[in-house]
FINUTOR-630882 format. One record per residue (C-alpha): residue number from 1; residue in three letters; x, y, z. Coordinates in steps of 0.2 Angstrom, whole numbers, plus 5000, padded with zeros to 4 digits. Example, Ala and Ser with C-alpha at 12.3 -4.5 7.8 and 13.67 -1.06 7.14 Angstrom:
% residues 2
1, Ala, 5062, 4978, 5039
2, Ser, 5068, 4995, 5036
//
This chain:
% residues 375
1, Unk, 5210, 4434, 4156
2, Unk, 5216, 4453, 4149
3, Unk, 5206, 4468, 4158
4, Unk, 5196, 4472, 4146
5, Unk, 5188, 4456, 4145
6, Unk, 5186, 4457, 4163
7, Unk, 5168, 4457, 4170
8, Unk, 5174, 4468, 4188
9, Unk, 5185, 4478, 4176
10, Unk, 5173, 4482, 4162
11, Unk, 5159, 4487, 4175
12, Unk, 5173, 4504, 4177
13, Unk, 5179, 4507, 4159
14, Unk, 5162, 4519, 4158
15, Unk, 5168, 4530, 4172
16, Unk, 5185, 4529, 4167
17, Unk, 5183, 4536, 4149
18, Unk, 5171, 4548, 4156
19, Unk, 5184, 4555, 4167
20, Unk, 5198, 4553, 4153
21, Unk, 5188, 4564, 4144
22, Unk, 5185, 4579, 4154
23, Unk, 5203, 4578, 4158
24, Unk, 5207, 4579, 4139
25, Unk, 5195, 4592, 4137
26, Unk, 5200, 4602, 4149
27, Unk, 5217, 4599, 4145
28, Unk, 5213, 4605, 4128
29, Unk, 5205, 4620, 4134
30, Unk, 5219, 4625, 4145
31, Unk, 5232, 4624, 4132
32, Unk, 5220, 4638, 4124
33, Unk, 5219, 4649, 4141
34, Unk, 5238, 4646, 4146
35, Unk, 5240, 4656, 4130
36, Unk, 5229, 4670, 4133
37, Unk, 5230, 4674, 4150
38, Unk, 5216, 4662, 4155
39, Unk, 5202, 4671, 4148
40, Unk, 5189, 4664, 4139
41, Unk, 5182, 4674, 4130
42, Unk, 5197, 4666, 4119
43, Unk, 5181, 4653, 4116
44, Unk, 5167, 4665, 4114
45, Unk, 5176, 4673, 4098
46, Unk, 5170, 4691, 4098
47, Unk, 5177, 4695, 4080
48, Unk, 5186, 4710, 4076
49, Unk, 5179, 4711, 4058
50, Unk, 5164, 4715, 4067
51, Unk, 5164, 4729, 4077
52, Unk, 5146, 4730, 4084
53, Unk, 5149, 4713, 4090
54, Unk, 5167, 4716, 4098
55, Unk, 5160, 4731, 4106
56, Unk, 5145, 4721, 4116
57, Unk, 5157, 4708, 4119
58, Unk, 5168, 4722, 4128
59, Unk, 5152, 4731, 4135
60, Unk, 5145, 4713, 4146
61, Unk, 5165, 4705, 4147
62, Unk, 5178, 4722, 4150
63, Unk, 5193, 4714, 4142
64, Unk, 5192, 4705, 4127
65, Unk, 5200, 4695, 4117
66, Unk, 5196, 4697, 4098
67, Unk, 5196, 4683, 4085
68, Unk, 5200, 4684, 4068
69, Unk, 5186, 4683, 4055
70, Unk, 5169, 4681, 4056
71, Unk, 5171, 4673, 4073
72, Unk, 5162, 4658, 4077
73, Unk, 5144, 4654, 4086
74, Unk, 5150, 4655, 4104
75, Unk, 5148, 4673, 4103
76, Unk, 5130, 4670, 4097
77, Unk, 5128, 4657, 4112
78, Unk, 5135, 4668, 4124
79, Unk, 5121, 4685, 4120
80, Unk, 5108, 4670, 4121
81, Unk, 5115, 4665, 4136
82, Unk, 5114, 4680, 4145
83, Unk, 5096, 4683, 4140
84, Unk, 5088, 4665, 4137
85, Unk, 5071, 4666, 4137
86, Unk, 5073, 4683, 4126
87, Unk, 5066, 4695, 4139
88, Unk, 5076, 4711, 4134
89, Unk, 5080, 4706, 4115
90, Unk, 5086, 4723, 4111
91, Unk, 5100, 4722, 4123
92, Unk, 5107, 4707, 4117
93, Unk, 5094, 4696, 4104
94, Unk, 5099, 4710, 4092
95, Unk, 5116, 4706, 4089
96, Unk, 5111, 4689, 4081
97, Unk, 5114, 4688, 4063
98, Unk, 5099, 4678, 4062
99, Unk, 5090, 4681, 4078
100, Unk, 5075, 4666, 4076
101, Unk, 5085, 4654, 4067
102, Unk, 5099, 4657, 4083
103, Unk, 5086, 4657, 4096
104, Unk, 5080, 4639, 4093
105, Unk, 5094, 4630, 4101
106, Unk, 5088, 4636, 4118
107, Unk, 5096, 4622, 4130
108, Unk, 5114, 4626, 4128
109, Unk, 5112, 4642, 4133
110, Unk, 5100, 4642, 4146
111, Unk, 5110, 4629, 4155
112, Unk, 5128, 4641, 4152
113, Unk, 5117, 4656, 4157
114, Unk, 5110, 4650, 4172
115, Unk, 5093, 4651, 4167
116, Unk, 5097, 4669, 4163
117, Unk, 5104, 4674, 4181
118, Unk, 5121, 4671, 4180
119, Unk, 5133, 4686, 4177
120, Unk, 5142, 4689, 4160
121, Unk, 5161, 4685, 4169
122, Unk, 5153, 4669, 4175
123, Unk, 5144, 4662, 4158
124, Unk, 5160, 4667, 4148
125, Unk, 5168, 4651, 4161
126, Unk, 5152, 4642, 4159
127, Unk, 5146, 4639, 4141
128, Unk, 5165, 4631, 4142
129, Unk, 5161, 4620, 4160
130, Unk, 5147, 4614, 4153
131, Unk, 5153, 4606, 4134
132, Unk, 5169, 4599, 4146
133, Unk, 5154, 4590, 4155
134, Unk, 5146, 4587, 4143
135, Unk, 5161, 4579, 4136
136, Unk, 5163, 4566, 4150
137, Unk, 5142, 4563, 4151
138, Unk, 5143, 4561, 4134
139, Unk, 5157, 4548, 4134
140, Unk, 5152, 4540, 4150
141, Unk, 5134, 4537, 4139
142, Unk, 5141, 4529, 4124
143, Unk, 5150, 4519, 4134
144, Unk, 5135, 4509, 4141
145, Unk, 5126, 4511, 4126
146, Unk, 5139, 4504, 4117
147, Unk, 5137, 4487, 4130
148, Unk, 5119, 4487, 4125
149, Unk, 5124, 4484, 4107
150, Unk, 5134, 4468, 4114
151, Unk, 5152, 4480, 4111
152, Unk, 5166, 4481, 4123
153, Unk, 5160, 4498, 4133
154, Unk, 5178, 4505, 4126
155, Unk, 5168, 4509, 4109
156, Unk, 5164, 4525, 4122
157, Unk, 5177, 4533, 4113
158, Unk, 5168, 4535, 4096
159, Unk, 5157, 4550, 4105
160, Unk, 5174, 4558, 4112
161, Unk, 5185, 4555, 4096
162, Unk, 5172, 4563, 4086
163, Unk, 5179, 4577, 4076
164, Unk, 5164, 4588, 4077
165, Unk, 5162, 4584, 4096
166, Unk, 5179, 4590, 4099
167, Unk, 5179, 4603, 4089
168, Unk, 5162, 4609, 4097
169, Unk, 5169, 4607, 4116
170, Unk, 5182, 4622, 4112
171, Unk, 5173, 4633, 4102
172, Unk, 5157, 4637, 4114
173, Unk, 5145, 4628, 4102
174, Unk, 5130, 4615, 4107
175, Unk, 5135, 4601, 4098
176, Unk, 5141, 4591, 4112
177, Unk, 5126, 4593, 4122
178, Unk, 5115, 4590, 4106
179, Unk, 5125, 4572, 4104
180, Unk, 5123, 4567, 4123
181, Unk, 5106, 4569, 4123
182, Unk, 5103, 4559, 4106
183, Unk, 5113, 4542, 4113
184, Unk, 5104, 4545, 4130
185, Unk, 5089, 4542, 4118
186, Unk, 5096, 4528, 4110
187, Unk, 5102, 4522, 4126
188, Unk, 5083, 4524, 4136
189, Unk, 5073, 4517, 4119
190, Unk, 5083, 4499, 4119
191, Unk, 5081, 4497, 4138
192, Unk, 5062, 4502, 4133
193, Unk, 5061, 4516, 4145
194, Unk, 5051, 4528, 4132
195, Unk, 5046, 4539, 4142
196, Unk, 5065, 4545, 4146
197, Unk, 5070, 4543, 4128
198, Unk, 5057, 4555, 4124
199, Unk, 5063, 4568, 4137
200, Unk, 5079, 4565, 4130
201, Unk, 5075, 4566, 4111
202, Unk, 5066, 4582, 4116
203, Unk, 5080, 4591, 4124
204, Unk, 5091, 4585, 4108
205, Unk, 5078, 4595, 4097
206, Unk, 5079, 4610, 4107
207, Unk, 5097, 4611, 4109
208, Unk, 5099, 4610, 4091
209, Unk, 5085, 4608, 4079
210, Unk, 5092, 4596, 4066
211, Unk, 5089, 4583, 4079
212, Unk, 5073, 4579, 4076
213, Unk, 5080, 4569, 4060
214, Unk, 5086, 4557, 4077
215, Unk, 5068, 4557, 4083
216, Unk, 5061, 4553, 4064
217, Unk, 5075, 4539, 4067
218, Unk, 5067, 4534, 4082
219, Unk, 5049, 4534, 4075
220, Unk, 5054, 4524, 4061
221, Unk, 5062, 4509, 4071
222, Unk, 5047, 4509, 4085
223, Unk, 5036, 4506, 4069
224, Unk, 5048, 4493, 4062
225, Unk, 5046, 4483, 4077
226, Unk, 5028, 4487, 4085
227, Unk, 5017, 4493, 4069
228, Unk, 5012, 4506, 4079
229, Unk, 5018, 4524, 4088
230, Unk, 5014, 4530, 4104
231, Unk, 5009, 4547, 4103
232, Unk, 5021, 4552, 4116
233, Unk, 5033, 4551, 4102
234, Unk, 5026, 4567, 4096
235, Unk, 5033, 4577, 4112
236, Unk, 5049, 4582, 4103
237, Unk, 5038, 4591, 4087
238, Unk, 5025, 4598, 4100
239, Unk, 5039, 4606, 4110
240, Unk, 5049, 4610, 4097
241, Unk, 5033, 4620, 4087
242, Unk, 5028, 4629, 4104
243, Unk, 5046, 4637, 4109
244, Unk, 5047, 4640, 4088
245, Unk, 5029, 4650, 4091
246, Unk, 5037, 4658, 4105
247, Unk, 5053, 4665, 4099
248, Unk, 5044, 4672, 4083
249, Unk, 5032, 4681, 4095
250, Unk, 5048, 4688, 4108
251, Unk, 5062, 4691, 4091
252, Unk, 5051, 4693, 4077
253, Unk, 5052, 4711, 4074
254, Unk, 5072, 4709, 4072
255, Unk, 5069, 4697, 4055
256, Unk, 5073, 4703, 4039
257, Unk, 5070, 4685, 4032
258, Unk, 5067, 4668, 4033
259, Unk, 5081, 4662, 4040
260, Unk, 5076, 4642, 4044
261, Unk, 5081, 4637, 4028
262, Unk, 5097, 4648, 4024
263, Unk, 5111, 4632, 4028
264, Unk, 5100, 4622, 4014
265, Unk, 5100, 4623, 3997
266, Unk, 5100, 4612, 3980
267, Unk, 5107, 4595, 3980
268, Unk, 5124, 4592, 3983
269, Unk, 5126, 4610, 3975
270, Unk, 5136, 4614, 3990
271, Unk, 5146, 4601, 3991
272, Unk, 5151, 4602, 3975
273, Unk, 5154, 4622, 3977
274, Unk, 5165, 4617, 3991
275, Unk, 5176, 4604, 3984
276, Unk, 5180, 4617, 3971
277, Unk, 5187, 4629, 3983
278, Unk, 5197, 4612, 3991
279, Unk, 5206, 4608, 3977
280, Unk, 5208, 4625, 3970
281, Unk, 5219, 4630, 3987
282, Unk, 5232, 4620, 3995
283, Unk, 5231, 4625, 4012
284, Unk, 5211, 4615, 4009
285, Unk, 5218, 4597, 4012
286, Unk, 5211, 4594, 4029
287, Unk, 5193, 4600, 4024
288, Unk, 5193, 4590, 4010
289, Unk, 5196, 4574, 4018
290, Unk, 5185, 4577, 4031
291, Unk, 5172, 4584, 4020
292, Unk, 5173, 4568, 4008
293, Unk, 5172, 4556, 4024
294, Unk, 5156, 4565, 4032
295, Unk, 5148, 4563, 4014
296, Unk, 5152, 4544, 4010
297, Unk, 5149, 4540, 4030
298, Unk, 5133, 4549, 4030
299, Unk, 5129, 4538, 4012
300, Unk, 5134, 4522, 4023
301, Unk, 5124, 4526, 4038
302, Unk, 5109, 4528, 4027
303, Unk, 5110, 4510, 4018
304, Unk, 5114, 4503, 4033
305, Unk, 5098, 4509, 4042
306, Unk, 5088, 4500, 4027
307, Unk, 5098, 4483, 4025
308, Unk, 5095, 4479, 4045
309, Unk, 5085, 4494, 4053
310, Unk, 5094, 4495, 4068
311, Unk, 5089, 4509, 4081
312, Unk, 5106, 4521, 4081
313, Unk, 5107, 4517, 4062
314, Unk, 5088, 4526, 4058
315, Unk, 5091, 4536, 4070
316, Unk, 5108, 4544, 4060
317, Unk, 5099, 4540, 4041
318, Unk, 5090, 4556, 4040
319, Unk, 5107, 4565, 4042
320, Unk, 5111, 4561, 4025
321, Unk, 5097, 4571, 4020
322, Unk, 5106, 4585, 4026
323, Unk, 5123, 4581, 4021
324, Unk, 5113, 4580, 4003
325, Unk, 5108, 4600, 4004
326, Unk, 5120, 4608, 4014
327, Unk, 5127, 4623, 4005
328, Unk, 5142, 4627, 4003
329, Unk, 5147, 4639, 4018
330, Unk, 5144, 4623, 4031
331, Unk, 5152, 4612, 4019
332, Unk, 5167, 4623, 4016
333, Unk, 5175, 4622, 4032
334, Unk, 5179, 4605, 4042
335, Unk, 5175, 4612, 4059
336, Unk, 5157, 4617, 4052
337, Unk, 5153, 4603, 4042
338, Unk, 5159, 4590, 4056
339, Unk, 5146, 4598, 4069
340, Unk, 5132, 4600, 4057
341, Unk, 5133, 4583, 4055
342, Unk, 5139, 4578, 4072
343, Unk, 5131, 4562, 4074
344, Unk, 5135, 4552, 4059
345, Unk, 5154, 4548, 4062
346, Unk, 5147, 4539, 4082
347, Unk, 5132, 4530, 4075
348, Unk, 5145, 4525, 4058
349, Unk, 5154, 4517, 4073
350, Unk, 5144, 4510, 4084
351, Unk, 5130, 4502, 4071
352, Unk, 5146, 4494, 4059
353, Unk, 5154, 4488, 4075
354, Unk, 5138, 4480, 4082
355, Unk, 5134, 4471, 4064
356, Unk, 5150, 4462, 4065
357, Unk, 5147, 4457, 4083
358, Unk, 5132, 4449, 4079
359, Unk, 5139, 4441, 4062
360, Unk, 5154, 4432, 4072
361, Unk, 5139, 4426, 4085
362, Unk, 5130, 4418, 4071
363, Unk, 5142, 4403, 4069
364, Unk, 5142, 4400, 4087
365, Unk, 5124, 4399, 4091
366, Unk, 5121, 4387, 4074
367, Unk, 5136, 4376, 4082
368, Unk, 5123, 4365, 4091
369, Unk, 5133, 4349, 4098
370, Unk, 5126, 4333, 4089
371, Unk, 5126, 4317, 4099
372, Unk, 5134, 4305, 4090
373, Unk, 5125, 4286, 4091
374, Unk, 5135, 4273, 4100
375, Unk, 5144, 4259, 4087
//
């Protein structure tokens, strides 16, 4: 008998690819600090071509170290973090480049910032503590939800070996929080535990809000196999529409525009804007492949969700939606277009993987022993 088919072994693979991953993701992140004399704000990315920015970053943090570019979201995570609930937006709130549209994903931050109490020096270690974590949570998750799809728990690693997962665990962004609560959902609703796969499904929504494509998922299948939807189901849109009230009402009067909608645009116009730019430049060949992979895999998930239905596969359909209508400037770059689509490439996994268990249990169940009569 090997180990992994080992009952008393496989009840400790979960834990042990939890732990292997905040050991990778730490190890990860301190490859970054060891060459930057372990500061973090190496992950919060205060950018250089933006000088108001760098200069609040050097305000709240003292020494800084600048990115090149634009920067990335951390920087935006981390002003959010030290204000969460948007109390003094003019101290931090106004330097969001969209303030609203930032403001939504408000579990990351709040977590990171310590509801709001925690001091700058402190949430500059923490928004990265926390997607470490979140890293080994994650895992740990997939793990056991993977055993509830009749997989061997090892299929945890589609959650850590996810491109936009990693790439979100070292760049101060909310993706792996986001993805953690959306297989705990998964995980709560097939044990039929509703009530905590709501919670769960709320908390994705508010961490980042294309999530709630996961809860439509989740809608969808409860209806496929009960005709009917409790209306606690509706707990991730209510919640989601009150903090979206609120926000407006606290960072409203920083808005120039309607920002919900600015990372949408015509079908697959940006896609098709960005694999100009790929094989127009040669140093593209990495966002190219990736890009084409999200695109078919999103396609894949979403056939798949209407030839069998399963829970994780409606659950990741409505993503192609948004693969569909992303524009360019998310589609352009790998490490933005894998965490905008974070979920596709683990639910791709995990819902292929499980359909070919079930295929090779077919035969066996049909082999019935038939007595033969006695000569």
């Amino acid at each position: 008998m090997t180990l992994d088919r080992s009952p008393s072994f496989s009840r400790f693979v979960p834990v042990i690819l939890a732990i292997a991953a905040v050991c990778l993701g730490w190890m990860m992140a301190a490859s970054l600090l060891a060459d930057n004399d372990w500061n973090p704000s190496v992950f919060v990315k205060f950018p250089e071509a933006k000088p108001a920015e760098l200069a609040y970053g050097e305000k709240m943090l003292g020494d800084v170290i600048p990115s090149g570019g634009f920067g990335h979201d951390g920087k935006f995570f981390f002003m959010q973090a030290m204000d969460p609930f948007f109390l003094s937006p003019e101290d931090h709130a106004a330097y969001l480049d969209r303030p609203t549209y930032r403001a939504q994903r408000m579990v990351y931050p709040i977590l990171a910032g310590g509801f709001g109490l925690l001091p700058a020096q402190v949430v500059s270690w923490s928004l990265l503590l926390v997607n470490i974590v979140a890293l080994g949570v994650g895992t740990w998750l997939t793990a056991l939800l993977a055993r509830e799809l009749g997989l061997s728990p090892w299929f945890g690693l589609a959650f850590l070996l996810n491109p936009g997962i990693l790439v979100s665990s070292v760049i101060d962004t909310a993706e792996v929080l986001a993805m953690l609560f959306v297989v705990a959902a998964a995980l709560y609703l097939i044990r039929e535990k509703l009530g905590l796969s709501v919670v769960f499904l709320t908390l994705a929504a508010l961490t980042r809000e294309t999530m709630l494509l996961a809860a439509v998922g989740a809608i969808a299948y409860v209806w496929h196999k009960k005709r009917s939807v409790p209306k606690v189901l509706a707990v991730p849109f209510v919640a989601s529409a009150v903090w979206w009230l609120y926000v407006r009402l606290q960072l409203g009067h920083l808005d120039e525009s309607v920002q919900d909608t600015q990372a949408l645009g015509l079908p697959f116009k940006g896609f098709y804007e960005a694999f100009q730019i790929w094989i127009s430049q040669p140093d593209s060949e990495v966002d190219l492949i990736v890009g084409i992979v999200l695109l078919v895999v999103s396609i894949l998930v979403a056939i798949r969700a209407v030839t069998d239905r399963s829970l994780l596969g409606l659950m990741g359909a409505g993503f192609v939606l948004l693969a569909v209508l992303m524009v360019e400037g998310v589609w352009r770059f790998y490490f933005d277009a894998s965490r905008a689509l974070v979920p596709v490439i683990t639910i791709y996994v995990l819902t292929v993987s499980a359909s070919r268990q079930r295929q090779r249990r077919q035969p066996e169940r049909a082999a019935v022993p038939v007595n033969q009569p006695s000569g």
